[in-house]
C-alpha positions in Angstrom: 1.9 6.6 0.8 5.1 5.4 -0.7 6.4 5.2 2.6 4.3 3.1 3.8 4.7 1.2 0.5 8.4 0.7 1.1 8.1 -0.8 4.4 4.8 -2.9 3.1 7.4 -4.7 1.2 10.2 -4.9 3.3 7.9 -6.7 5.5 7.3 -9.2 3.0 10.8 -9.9 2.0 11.3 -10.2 5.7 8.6 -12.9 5.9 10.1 -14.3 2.7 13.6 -14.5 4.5 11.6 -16.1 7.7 10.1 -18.9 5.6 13.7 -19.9 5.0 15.3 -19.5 8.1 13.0 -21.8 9.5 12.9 -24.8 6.5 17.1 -23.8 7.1 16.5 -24.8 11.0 13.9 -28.0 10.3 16.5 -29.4 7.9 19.5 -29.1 10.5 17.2 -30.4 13.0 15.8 -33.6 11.5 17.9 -33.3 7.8 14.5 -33.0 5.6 13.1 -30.6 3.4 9.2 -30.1 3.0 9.4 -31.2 -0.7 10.9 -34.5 0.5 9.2 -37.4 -0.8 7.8 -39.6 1.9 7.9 -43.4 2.0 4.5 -44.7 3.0 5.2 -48.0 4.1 7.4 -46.5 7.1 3.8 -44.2 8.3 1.5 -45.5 10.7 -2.1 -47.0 9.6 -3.3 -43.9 11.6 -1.2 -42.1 9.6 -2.3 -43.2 5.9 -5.6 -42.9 6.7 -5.4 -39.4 8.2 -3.5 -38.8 4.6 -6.8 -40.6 3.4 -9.2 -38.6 5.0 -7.4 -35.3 3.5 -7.7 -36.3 0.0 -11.0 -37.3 -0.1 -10.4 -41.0 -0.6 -13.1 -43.5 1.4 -11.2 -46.7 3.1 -14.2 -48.4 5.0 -13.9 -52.0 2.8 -9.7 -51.8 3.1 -9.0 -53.1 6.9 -5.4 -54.2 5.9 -2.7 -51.2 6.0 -1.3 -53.0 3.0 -4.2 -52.0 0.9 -4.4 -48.6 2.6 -1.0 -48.0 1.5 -1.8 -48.7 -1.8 -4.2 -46.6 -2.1 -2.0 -43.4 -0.6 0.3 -44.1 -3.6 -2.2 -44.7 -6.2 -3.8 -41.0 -5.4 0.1 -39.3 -5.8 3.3 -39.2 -3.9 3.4 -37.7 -0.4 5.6 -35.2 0.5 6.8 -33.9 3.8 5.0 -30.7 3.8 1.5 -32.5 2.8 2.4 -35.2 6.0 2.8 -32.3 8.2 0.1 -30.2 7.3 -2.5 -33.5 7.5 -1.4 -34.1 11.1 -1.9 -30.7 12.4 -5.3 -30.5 10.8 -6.2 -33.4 12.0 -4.8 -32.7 16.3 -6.7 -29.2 15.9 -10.3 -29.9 17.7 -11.7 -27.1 16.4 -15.7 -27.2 15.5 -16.6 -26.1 11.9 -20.1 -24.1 12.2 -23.2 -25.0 10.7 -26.1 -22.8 9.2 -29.4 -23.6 10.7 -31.8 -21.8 8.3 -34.8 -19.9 8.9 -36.8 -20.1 6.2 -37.4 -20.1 2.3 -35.4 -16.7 1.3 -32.8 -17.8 3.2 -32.5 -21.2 2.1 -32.5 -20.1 -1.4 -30.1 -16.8 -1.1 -27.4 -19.9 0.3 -28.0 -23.3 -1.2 -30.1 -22.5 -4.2 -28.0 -19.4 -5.6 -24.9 -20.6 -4.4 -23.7 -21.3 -8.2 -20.1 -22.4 -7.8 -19.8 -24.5 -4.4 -21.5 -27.5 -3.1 -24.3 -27.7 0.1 -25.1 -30.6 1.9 -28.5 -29.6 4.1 -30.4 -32.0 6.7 -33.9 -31.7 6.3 -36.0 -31.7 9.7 -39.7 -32.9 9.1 -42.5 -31.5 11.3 -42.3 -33.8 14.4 -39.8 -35.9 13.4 -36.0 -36.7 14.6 -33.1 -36.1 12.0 -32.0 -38.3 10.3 -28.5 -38.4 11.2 -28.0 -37.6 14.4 -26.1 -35.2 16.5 -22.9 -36.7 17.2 -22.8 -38.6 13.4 -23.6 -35.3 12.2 -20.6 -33.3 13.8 -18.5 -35.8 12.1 -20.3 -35.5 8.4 -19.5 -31.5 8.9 -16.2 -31.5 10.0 -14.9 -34.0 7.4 -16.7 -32.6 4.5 -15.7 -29.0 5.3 -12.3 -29.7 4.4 -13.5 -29.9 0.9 -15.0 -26.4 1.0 -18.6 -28.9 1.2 -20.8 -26.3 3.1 -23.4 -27.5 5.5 -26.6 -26.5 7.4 -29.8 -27.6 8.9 -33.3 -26.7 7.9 -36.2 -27.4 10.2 -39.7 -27.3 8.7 -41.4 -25.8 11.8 -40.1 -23.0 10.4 -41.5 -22.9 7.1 -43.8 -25.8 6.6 -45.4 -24.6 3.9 -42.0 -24.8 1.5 -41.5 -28.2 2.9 -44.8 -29.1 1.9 -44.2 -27.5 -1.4 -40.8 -29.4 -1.9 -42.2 -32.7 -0.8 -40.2 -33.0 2.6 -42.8 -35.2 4.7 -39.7 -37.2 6.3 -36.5 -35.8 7.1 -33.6 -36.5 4.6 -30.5 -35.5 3.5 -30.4 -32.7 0.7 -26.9 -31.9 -1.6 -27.1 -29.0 -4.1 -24.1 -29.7 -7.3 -24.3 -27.0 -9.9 -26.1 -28.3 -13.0 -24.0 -27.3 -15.7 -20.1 -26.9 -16.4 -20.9 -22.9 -17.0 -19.6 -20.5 -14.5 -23.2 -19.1 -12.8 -25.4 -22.0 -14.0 -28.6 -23.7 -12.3 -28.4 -26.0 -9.3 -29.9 -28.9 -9.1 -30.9 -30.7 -5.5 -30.2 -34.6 -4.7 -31.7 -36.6 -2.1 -30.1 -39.3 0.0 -31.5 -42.4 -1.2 -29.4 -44.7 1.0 -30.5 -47.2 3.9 -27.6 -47.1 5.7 -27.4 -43.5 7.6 -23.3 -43.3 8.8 -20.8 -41.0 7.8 -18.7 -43.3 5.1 -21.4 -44.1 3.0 -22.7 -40.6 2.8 -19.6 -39.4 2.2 -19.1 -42.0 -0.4 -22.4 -40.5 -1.6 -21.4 -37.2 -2.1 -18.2 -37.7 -3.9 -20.0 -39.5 -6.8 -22.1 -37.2 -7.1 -19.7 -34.6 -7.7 -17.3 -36.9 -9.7 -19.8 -37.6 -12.0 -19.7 -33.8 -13.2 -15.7 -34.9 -14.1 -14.9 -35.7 -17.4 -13.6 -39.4 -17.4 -11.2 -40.9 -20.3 -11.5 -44.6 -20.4 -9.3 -45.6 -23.4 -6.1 -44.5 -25.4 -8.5 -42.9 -28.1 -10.4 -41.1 -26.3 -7.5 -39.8 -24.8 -6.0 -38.8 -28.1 -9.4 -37.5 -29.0 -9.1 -35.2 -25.7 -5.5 -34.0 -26.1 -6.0 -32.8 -29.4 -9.1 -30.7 -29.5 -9.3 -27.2 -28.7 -12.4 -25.5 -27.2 -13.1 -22.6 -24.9 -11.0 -23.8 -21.7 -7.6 -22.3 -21.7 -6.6 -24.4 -18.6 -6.9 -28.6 -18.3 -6.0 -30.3 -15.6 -5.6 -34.3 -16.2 -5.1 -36.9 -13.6 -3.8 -40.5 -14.9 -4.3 -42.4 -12.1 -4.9 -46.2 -11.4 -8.4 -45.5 -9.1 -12.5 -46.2 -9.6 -13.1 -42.2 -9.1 -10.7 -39.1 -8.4 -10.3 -38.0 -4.8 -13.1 -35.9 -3.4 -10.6 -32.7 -3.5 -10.3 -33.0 -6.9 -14.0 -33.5 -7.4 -14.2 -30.0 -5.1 -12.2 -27.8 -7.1 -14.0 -28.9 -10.4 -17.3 -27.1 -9.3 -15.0 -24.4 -7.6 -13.6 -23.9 -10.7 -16.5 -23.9 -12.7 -16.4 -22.2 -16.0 -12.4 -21.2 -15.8 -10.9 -24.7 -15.2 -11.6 -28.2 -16.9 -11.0 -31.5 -15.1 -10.3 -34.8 -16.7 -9.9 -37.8 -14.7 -8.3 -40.6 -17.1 -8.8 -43.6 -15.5 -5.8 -46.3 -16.5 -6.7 -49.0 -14.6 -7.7 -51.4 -17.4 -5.7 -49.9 -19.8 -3.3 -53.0 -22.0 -1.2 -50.3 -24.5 0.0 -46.9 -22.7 2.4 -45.9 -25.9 -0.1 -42.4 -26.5 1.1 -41.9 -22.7 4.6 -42.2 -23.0 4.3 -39.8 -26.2 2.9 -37.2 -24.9 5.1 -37.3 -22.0 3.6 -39.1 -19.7 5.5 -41.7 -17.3 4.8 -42.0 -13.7 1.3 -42.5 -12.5 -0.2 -41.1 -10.7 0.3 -37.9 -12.4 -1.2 -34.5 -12.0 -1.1 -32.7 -16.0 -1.6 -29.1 -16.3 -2.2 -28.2 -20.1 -2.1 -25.0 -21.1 -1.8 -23.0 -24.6 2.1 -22.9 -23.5 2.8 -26.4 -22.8 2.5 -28.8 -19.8 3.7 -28.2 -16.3 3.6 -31.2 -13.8 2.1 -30.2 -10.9 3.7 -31.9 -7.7 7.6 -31.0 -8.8 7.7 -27.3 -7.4 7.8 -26.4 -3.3 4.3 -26.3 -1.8 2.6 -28.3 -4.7 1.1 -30.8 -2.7 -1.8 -33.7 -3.3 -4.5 -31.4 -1.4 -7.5 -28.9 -2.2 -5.2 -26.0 -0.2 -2.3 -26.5 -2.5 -4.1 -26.8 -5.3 -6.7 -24.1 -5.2 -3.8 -21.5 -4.6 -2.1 -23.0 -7.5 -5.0 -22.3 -9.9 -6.0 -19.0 -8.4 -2.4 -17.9 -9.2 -3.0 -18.8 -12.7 -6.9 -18.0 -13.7 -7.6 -15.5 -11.0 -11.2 -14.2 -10.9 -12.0 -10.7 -10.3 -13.0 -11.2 -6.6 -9.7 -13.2 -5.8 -8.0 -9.9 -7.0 -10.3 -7.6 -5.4 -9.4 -9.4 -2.3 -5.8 -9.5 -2.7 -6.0 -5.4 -3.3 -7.7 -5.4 -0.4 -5.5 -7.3 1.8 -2.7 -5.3 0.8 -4.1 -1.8 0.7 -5.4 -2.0 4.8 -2.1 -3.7 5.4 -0.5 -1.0 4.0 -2.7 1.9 5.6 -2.3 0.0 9.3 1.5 1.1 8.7 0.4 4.4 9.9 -0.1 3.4 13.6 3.5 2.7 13.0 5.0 5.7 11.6 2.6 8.7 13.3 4.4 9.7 16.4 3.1 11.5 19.2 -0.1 10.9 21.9 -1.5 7.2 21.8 -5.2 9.0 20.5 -3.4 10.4 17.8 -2.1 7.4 15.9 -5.8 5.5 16.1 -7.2 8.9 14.7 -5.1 9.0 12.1 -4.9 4.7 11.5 -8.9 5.3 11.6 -8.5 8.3 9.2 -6.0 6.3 6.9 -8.1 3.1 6.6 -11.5 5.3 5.8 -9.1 7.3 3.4 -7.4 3.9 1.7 -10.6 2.2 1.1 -12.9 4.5 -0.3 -10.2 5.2 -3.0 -9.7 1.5 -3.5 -13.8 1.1 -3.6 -14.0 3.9 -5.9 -10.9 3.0 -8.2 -12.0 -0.7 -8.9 -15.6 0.5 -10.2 -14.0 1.8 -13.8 -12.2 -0.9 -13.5 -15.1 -3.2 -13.6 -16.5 -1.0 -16.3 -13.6 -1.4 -18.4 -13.5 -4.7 -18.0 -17.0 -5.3 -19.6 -15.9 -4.0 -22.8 -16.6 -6.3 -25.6 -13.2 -5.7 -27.5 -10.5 -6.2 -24.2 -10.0 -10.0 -25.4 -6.5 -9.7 -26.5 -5.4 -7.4 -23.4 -7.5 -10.6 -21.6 -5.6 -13.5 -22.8 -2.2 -11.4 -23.4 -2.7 -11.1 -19.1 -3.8 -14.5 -18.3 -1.0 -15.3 -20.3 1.9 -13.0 -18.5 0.1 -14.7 -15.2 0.7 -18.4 -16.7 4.6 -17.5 -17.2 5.2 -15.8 -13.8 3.1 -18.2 -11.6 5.1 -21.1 -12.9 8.6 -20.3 -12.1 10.2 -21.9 -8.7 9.9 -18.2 -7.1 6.3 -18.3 -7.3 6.2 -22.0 -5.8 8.0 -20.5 -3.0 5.1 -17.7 -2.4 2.8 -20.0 -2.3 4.1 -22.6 -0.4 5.0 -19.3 2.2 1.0 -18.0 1.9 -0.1 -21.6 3.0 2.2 -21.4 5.6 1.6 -17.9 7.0 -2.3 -18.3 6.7 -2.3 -21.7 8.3 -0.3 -19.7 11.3 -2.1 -16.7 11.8 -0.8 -15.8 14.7 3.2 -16.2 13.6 2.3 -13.8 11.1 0.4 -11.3 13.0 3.8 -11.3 15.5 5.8 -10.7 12.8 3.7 -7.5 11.6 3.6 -6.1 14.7 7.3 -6.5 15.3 7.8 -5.1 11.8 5.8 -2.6 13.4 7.6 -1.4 16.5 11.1 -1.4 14.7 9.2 1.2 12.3 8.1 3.1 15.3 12.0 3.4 17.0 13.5 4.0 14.2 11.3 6.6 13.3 10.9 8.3 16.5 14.7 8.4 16.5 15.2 10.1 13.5 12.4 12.7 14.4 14.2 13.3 18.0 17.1 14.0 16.6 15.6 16.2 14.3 14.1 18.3 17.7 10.6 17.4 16.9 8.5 18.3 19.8 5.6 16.2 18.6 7.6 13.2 19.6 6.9 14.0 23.3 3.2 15.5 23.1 1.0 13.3 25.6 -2.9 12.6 25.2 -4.1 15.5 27.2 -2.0 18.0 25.3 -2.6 16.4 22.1 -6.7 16.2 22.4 -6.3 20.0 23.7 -4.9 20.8 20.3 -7.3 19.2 19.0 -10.2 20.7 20.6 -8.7 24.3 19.6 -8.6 23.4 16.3 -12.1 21.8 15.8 -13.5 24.7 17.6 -11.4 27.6 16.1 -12.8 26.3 12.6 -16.5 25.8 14.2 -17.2 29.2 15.5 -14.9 31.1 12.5 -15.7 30.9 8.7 -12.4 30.1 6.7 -11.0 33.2 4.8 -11.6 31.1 1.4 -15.3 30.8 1.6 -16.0 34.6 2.1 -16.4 35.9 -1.3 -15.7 39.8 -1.2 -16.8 41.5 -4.3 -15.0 43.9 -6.9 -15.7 47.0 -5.8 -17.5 47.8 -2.4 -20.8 48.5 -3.4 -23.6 47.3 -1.1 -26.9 48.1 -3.6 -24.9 46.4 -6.7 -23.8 43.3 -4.8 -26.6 42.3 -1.7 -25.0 39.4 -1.3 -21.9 41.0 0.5 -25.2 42.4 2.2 -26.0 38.8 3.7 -22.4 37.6 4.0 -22.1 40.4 6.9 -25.5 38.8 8.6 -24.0 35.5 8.7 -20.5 36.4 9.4 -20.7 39.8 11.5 -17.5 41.3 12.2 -18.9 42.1 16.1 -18.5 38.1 17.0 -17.1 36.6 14.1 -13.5 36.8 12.4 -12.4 34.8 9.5 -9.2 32.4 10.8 -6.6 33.6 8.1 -3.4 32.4 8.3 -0.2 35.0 7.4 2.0 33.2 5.2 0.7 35.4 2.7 2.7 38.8 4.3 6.1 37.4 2.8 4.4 37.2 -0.7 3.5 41.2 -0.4 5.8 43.6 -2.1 8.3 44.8 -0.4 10.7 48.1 -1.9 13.4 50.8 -0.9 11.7 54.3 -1.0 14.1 56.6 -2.6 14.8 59.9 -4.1 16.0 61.9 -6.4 17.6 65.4 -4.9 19.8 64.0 -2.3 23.0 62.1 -3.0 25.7 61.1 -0.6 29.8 62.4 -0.3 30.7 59.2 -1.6 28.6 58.9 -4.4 29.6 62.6 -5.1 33.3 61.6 -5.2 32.8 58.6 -7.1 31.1 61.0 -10.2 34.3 62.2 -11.3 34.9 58.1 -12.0 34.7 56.6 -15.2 32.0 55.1 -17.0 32.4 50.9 -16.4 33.4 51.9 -12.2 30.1 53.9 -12.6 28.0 50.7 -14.0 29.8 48.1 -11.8 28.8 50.2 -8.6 25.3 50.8 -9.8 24.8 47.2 -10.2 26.5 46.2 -7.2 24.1 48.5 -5.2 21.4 47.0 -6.9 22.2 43.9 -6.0 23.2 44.7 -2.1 19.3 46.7 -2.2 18.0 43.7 -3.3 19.3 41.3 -1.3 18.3 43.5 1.5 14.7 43.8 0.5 15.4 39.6 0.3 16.4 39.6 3.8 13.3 42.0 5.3 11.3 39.6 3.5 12.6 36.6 5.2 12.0 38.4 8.9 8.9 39.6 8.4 6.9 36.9 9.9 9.6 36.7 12.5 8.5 40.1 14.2 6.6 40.4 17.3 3.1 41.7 16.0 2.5 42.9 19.5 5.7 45.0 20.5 4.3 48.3 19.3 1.2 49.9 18.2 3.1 52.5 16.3 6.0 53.0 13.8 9.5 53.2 15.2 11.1 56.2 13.4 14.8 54.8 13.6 13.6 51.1 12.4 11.3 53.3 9.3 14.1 56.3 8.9 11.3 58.7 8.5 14.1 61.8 9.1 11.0 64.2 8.8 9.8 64.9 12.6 5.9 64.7 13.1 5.4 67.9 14.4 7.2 69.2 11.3 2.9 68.4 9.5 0.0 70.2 10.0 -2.6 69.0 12.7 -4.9 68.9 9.8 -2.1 66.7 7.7 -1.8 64.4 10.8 -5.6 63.8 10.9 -5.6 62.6 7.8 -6.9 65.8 5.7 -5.1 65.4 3.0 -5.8 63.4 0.4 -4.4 59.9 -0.5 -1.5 60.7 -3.0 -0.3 63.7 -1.9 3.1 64.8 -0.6 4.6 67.2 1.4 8.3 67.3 0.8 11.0 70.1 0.2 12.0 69.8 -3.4 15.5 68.4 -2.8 13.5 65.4 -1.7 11.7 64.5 -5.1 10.7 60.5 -5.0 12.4 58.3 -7.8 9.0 57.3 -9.2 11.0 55.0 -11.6 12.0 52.6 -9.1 7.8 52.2 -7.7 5.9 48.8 -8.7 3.7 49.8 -11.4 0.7 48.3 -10.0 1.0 50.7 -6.4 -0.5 54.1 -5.7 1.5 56.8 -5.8 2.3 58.2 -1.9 4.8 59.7 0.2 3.4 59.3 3.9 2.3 56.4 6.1 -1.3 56.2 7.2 -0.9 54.4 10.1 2.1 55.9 11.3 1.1 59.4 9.6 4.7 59.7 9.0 6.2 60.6 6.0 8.7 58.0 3.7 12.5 58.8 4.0 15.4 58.2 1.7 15.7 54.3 1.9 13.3 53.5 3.9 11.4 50.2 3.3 7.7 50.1 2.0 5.2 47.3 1.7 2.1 47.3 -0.6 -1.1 45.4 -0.6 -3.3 43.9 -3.4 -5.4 47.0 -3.2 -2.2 49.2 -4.1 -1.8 51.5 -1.5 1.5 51.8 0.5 2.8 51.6 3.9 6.1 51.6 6.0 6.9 47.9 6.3 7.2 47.5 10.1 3.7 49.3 10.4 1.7 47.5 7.6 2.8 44.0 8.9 1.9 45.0 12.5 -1.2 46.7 11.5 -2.1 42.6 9.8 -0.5 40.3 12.2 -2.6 42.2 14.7 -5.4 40.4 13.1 -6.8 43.2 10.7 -6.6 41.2 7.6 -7.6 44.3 5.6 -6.2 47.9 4.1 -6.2 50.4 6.5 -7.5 53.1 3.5 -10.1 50.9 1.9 -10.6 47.5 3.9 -10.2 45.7 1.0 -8.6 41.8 2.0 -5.1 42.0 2.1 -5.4 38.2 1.4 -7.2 38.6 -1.7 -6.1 39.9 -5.0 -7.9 42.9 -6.8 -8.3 43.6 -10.2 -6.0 46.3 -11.6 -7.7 49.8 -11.9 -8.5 50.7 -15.5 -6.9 54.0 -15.3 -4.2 54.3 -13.7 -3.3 58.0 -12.8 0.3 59.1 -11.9 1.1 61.4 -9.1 2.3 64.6 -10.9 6.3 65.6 -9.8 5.4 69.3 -9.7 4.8 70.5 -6.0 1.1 72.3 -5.9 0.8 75.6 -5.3 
């Protein structure tokens, strides 16, 4: 995960770096930045009144370009970026969709509950033609959808009896403005009154409407009245400008930002004595005035903050974020984040979409489920300082020239989706080479594993955990008793051993304990000669012996799994040093007649019971190998405490016998100690 983190934001700085490289190559190009003020009087009248158009401002009574210019400047100063971004919006052909409803529910889950946007719906009467008619009406939706205006198209053959109910016997235009200036509040529903039916004068139509929910200053003391008061918004933006009504993008964001955001439109057209203005710092007009408990920032002086509802909605989003918009974002960036995996999994082509598919259903369930205490949390009456302390560390950060630079780079990236999807996938295979490099020259096989051999694997592991129970689920009891415990009674019916084995891995041999056997009669020439030694040379060799045994047990334990499980069925008596010969036993000793514990050595050959784990059975002979333990010869014991030769024991379990070869208990599976544990007495019996 932090992987995929890391290069998650590498790619980001890269698209950071990108932005640059290409403003670096405009400006060398043509020597102009996008925050470059442009003069309108050198544009085109196509020009100013595409500029028009994407502000929201109506120019059907101005046929001069002289007044059309005017009017560009009176709404706020154009910038290069704005220029360019109204042009290609305006060359891209591409049809905005319309909702055609189909009855009642439908029309009120959209229009009627749709609390924070606006809906402009033509009306359909039985057996009557629209109103506005086909071609008029593409134009009405594609200009007021760049105001985030929704449209659609309800036709009372479908549900006459709501149309009689409303009152729609003729066909009409309907617009649905949120009643109230709280967030969530009622609708209400206007009806086009007008006579003449073309798109300028219903646009012109809409936009009062929804100005008319826009507080407007009209004098210097109302103004002063305004500034000073304090109420429940946080946020104000004011626009002193020299116009009849603000621009219909202004107008949009007001009901977008219903409840969060307060809009004041001070209109100085008439005004004789600006002095309040210039005191509260106010100059230029037109200006754009963002108040907040911190002070004022002037919008329109940072990169990206143009005169358009784009720049501005993801100016105020940065600033009073709602819970959605940061759902979203945590959205965006978590499956950006998991699709890193197609990226970084090497191997067979089925492979990386299994795992990218395993990621993504992995990354958002945990998102899903982490945001719902979240929400909880957030409902809690007594988080209001933690609330405003946030919205406050938001108003700081989102008003520094970095963060103009994000958002100017997110307008640029989402208004070229397909730049930016090159640039991930790129991002993408440089991931993928650089990381199957460094696996190759690690020797990683799974570099090279095709589809075939890859979906084989798979199949033998979906099927070896289908038709076998896994170890941990079997629940072995205590002691073996089948009338105390019936449930290891129905266990065996569901799992018999006949067809069924549990799939146990062995990593847990090199965990068993491993010990020298020794004894206590026979000693060597050289440790015979070294008795006559004093006593620090005989302390310094005890301990260096002890720390050469142990470091040999160390190294049996590190090659236990390394042995061929299937080389021999019985124990080698060189690799064991079992000196005594087999036929040196009984045949009733070899058949296993004597009983667990008992030995059968000359007396010279007493064992060194000191140096035997505590928790092991007392023994001197091998049951599988039925070969008795020699003079330094290296044991293994299992959970249930009894005691083999090492190279026997781990044959006997990687054979697939996961169990004691005395009392089939689980060698996997740790016992409780006995309660009484008897010692094996020294004396030889008689």
């Amino acid at each position: 995960m932090w992987l995929k983190l890391f290069f998650l934001l590498l790619y980001f700085l890269v698209l950071f770096v990108l932005a640059r490289f290409f403003e670096a190559i405009v400006w060398y190009e043509t020597g102009i930045f996008a925050t470059q003020l442009v003069d309108p009087v050198a544009l085109s009248f196509k020009k100013l009144k595409t500029i028009l158009e994407c502000r929201g401002l109506g120019y059907s009574g101005l046929p001069e370009k002289k007044d059309v210019r005017e009017l560009v400047e009176k709404s706020g100063d154009l910038m290069e970026g704005e220029l360019y971004s109204a042009l290609k919006e305006e060359e891209a052909s591409e049809s905005v969709s319309s909702t055609n409803f189909s009855g009642e529910m439908h029309f009120y889950e959209l229009v009627e509950d749709t609390k924070d946007g606006i809906w402009l719906v033509q009306v359909i009467a039985n057996d009557r033609s629209p109103l506005v008619g086909k071609i008029h009406w593409e134009k009405m939706v594609k200009k007021v959808s760049r105001f985030g205006i929704r449209t659609g198209t309800f036709n009372c053959s479908s549900d006459p009896r709501y149309c009689r109910r409303r009152g729609w016997v003729r066909s009409t235009l309907i617009m649905s403005v949120p009643q109230t200036s709280t967030s969530k509040g009622k609708v209400m529903l206007k009806e086009y009154s007008g006579r003449k039916i073309e798109v300028e004068h219903i646009f012109k139509w809409i936009t009062a409407h929804a100005a008319s929910r826009i507080k407007t200053i009209y004098n210097a003391e109302h103004l002063k009245e305004e500034w000073n008061k304090s109420d429940q918004y946080w946020l104000k933006i004011y626009l002193f400008a020299n116009l009849d009504q603000p621009p219909a993008f202004f107008s949009a964001l007001s009901i977008k930002f219903t409840g969060r955001v307060e809009f004041i439109f001070v209109n100085v057209e008439n005004w004789d004595n600006k002095s309040y203005m210039t005191d509260i710092g106010i100059y230029n007009m037109p200006s754009y005035i963002l108040r907040t408990p911190e002070g004022i920032y002037r919008y329109g002086n940072h990169t990206g903050e143009f005169i358009s509802l784009q720049a501005m909605d993801s100016f105020l989003r940065s600033l009073q974020p709602e819970v959605n918009d940061l759902f979203v974002l945590s959205l965006v960036l978590v499956n950006l984040m998991a699709w890193m995996d197609l990226f970084i999994t090497q191997g067979a082509t089925i492979k990386r979409f299994v795992v990218l598919i395993s990621t993504l259903g992995t990354y958002n369930s945990l998102l899903i489920i982490s945001w719902l205490p979240v929400l909880g949390f957030l409902q809690l009456p007594y988080l209001d300082s933690f609330y405003e302390y946030s919205l406050k560390l938001l108003r700081y950060s989102n008003t520094t020239t970095l963060a103009s630079w994000v958002r100017a780079d997110w307008m640029f990236y989402s208004s070229h989706p397909a730049l930016f999807l090159s640039t991930y996938l790129g991002h993408g295979l440089l991931i993928d080479y650089f990381e199957k490099k460094r696996r190759r020259s690690n020797n990683n096989d799974e570099v090279n594993a095709n589809n075939l051999e890859w979906l084989s694997s798979l199949w033998d592991w979906y099927t070896s955990y289908l038709f076998h129970p896994i170890a941990s689920f079997q629940n072995f009891p205590v002691e073996s008793d089948w009338d105390e415990d019936p449930d290891l009674f129905l266990e065996r019916l569901a799992f018999p051993d006949l067809w069924l084995h549990p799939l146990i891995p062995t990593d847990y041999i090199k965990n068993l304990p491993m010990w020298r056997f020794k004894c206590l009669g026979v000693q060597s020439e050289e440790e015979m000669s070294e008795g006559s030694q004093d006593t620090e040379n005989d302390s310094e060799s005890e301990n260096t012996d002890t720390l050469s045994s142990e470091k040999e047990v160390f190294e049996d334990k590190q090659s236990v799994l390394h042995n061929s499980p299937g080389t021999a069925s019985h124990c080698d008596a060189e690799a064991c040093s079992c000196a005594n010969k087999y036929s040196q036993t009984s045949p009733y000793e070899r058949k296993g007649g004597r009983s667990y514990g008992s030995y059968n050595t000359n007396e010279d050959m007493e064992p060194d019971w000191l140096t035997w784990p505590a928790d092991m059975l007392r023994c001197t002979e091998c049951v599988v190998c039925l070969e008795n333990f020699e003079n330094g010869c290296l044991l293994m014991g299992l959970p249930c405490g009894h005691v083999f030769h090492q190279n026997c024991i781990v044959m006997w379990l990687t054979g697939g016998r996961h169990c004691c070869p005395v009392c089939r208990w689980p060698s996997y599976k740790k016992k409780q100690p006995y309660a009484q544990h008897q010692p094996l007495s020294n004396d030889v019996p008689s």
